[in-house]
C-alpha positions as CSV (number, residue, x, y, z in Angstrom):
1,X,-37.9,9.8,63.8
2,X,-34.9,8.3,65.2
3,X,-30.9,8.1,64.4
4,X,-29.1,4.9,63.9
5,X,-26.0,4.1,65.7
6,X,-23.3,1.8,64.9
7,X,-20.6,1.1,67.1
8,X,-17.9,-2.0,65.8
9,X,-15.8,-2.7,69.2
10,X,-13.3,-5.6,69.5
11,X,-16.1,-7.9,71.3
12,X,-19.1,-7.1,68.9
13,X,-20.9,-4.8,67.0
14,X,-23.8,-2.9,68.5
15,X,-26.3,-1.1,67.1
16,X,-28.5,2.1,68.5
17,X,-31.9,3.7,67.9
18,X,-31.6,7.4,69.2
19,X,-34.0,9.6,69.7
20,X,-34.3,12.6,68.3
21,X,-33.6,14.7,71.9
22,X,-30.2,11.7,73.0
23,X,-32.2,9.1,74.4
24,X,-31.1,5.5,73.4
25,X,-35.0,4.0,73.1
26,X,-33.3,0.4,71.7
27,X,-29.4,-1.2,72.0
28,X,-28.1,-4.8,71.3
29,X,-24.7,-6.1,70.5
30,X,-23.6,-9.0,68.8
31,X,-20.5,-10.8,69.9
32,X,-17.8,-11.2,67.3
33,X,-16.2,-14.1,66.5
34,X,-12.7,-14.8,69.1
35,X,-9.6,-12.6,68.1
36,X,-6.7,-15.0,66.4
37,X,-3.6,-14.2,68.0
38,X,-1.1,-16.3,65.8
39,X,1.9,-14.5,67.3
40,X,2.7,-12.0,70.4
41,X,1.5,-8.6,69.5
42,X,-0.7,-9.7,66.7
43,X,-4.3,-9.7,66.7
44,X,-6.7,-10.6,63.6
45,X,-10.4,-10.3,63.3
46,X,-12.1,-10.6,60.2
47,X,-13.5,-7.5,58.6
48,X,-16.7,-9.3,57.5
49,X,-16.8,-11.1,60.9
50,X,-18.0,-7.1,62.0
51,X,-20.2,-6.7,58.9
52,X,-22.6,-9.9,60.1
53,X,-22.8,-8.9,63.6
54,X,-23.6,-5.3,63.1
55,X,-26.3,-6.2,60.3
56,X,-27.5,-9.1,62.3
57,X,-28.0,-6.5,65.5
58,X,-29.9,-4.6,63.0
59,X,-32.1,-7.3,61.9
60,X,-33.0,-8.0,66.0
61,X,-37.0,-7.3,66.0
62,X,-37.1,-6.1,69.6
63,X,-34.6,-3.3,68.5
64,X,-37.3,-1.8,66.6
65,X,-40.0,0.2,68.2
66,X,-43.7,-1.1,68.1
67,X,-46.0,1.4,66.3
């Protein structure tokens, strides 16, 4: 058996597979798409942008263990 992480970060969204005692057996990130910065102090990502990446790092068939 092993846990799933998901970690959404500024850059990307990366996903883990966790063993059961803490060790990470699998990790991969996906980059996001650039931040918009339209005005000083702002910063806009879009939401779905995080979605794709974190379900694509999912998807990433060396992530998963062989059998």
């Amino acid at each position: 058996m092993y846990w799933l992480g998901i970690d959404i970060g500024t850059g990307g969204s990366r996903a883990l597979l966790v063993e059961p005692n803490g060790a990470v057996k699998a990790a991969v990130t996906v980059a996001h798409e650039d931040m918009q910065m339209a005005q000083p102090l702002w910063a806009e990502q879009r939401p779905e942008n995080w979605a794709d990446a974190a379900f694509e790092a999912i998807r990433v068939r060396s992530f998963w263990p062989v059998s």
